[in-house]
C-alpha positions in Angstrom: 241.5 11.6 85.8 241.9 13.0 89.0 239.4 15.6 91.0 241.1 18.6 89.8 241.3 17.5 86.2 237.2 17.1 86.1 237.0 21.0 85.1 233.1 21.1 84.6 232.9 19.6 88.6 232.6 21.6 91.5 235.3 20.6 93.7 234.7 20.8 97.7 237.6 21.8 99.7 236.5 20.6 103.3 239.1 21.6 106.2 239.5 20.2 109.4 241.4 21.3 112.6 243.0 24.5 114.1 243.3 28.2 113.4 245.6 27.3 110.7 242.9 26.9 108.4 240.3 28.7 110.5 242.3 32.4 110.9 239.7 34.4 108.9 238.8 36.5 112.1 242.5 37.5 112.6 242.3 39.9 109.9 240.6 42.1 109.1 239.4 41.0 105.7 237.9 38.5 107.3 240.1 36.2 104.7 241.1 32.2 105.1 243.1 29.8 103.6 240.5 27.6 102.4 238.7 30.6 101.1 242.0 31.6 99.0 241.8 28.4 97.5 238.6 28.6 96.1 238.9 32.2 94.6 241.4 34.7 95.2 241.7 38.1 96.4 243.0 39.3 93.3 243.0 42.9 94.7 245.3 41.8 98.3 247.1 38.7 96.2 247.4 40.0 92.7 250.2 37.5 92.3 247.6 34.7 92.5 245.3 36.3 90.4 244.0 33.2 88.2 245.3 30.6 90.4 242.6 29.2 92.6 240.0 26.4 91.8 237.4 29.3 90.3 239.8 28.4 87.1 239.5 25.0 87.7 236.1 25.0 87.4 234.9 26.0 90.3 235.1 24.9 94.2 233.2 25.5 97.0 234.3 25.8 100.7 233.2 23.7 103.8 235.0 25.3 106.5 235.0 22.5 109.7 238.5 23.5 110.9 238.2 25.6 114.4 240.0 28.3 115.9 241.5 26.4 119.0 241.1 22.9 117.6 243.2 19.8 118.8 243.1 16.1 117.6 240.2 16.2 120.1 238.3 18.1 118.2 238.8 16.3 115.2 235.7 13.6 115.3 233.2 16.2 116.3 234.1 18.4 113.2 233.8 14.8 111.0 230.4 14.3 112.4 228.1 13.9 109.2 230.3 14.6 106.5 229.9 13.1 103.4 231.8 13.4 100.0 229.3 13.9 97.4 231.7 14.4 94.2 234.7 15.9 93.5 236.3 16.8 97.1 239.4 17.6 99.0 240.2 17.7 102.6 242.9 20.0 104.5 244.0 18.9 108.0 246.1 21.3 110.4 246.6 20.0 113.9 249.1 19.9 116.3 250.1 23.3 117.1 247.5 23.5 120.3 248.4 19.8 121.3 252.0 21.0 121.4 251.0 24.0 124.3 248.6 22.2 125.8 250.8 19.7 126.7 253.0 17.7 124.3 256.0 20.2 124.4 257.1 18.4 127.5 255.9 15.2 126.7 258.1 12.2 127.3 256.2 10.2 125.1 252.4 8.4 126.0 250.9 11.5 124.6 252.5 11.7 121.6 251.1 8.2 120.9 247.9 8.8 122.4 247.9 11.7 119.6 248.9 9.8 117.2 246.4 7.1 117.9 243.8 9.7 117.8 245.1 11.4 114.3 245.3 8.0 112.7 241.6 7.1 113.7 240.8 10.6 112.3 242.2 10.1 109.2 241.2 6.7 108.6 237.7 7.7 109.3 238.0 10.7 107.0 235.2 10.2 104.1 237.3 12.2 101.8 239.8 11.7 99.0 242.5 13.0 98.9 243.6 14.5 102.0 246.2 17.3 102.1 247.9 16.9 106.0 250.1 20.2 107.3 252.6 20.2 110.0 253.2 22.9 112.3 254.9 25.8 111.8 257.3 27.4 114.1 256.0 31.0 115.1 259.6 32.6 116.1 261.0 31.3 112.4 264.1 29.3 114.4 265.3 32.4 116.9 265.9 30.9 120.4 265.8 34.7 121.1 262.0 34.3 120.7 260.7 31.4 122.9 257.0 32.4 124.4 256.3 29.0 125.4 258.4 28.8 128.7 259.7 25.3 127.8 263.6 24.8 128.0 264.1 25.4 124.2 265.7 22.2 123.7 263.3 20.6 124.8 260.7 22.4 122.5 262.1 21.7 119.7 262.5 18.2 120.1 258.8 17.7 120.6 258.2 20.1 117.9 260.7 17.8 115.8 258.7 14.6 117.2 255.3 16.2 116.4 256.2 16.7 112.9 257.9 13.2 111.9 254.6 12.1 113.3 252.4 13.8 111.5 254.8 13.0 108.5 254.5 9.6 108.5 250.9 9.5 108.9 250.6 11.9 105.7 252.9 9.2 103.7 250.4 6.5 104.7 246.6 8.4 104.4 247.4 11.3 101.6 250.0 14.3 101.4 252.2 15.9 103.5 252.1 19.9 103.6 255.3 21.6 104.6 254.1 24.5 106.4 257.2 24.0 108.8 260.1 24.6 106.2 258.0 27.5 104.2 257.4 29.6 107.6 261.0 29.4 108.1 261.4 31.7 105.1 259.1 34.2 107.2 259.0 36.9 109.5 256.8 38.6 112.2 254.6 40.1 109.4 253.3 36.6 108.8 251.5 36.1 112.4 249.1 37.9 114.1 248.6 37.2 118.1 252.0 35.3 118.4 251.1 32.3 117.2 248.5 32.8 114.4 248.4 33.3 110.8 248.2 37.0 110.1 246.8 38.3 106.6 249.9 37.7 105.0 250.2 34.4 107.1 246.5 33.4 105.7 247.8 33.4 102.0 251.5 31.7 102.6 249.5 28.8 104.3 247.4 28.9 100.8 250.5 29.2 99.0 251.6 25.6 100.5 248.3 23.6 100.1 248.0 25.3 97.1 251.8 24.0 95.8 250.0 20.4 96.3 246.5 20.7 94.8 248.1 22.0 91.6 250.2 18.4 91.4 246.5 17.2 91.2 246.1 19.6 88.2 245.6 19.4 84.7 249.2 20.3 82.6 249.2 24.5 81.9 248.4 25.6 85.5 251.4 27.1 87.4 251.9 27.8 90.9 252.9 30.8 92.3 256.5 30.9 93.5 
């Protein structure tokens, strides 16, 4: 029986990371992903209405992730967490370490990062662990480049960064493919450039979302 199954247990949805997870103050509703997951906002996401944990049972929200976060950051938000029960962990990092740095990258710092993430994760107290990649912000128009990388270039370490971060998810948990879903976007789903807007908050919900429900008892569909 897995977590989600165990509908009389309160299941803890921990996050760590960037403002991925941690893009409640980008809108004005003051809403997250991680909060989405726990109960809906039937009246902004009627489409989700019945699908977060509150019909699993319940779940509660520890929200570690940071606005500004990097794989840096990750060890001080693991400092004293413990998995008491029924938990879950979401991971979004990458997209900072990419501009502050690894988009021109030959390659040390992607292993340095990957060193780093792998620690992280091995480290992680929490079963199981739900890992995202990174999104691209212009949805694949060269026409949009804010970084002032050679766009080659770019996406090749965007490329690198997530084949990284996909291997690790195949060996500690489950990859999240925010990357493909945000390709089906548009401008309406950031906020700041680079940050996930209102709508952005509940598409990165949709996708973590799409993988707890594998974790679910038969009967519970996703949304589309």
């Amino acid at each position: 029986m897995t977590a989600l199954s165990r509908r009389r247990s309160m299941l803890t949805v921990f996050t760590f990371g960037d403002s991925v997870l941690d893009c409640g103050h980008y809108n004005r509703y003051g809403v997250s992903p991680g909060e989405l997951l726990v109960r809906n906002r039937d009246d902004l996401f009627p489409e989700f209405r019945g699908q977060d944990l509150s019909t699993l049972g319940g779940g509660r929200l520890e929200q570690l992730a940071q606005d500004g976060g990097t794989v840096n950051s990750l060890p001080r938000q693991l400092r004293g967490v413990k998995s008491h029960g029924p938990a879950v962990a979401l991971v979004s990092v990458g997209g900072n370490d990419l501009l502050q740095g690894l988009l021109l990258d030959a390659g040390p710092g992607f292993e340095e990062f990957r060193r780093k993430l792998s620690a992280f994760l091995t480290a992680l107290p929490i079963r199981p662990v739900l890992i995202a990649n990174v999104y691209d912000p212009t949805v694949g128009d060269d026409r949009h480049n804010f970084t002032g990388v050679p766009v080659e270039r770019a996406r090749g370490n965007h490329q690198r960064m997530n084949n990284l971060i996909a291997e690790l998810a195949s060996e500690h948990g489950v990859l999240v493919d925010l990357h493909r879903h945000f390709l089906e976007g548009d401008a309406s789903w950031f906020t700041s450039t680079i940050e996930p807007s209102l709508r952005g908050a509940s598409e990165v919900r949709r996708c973590f979302w799409r993988e707890l429900v594998k974790l679910r008892p038969a009967g519970v569909e996703a949304a589309p």
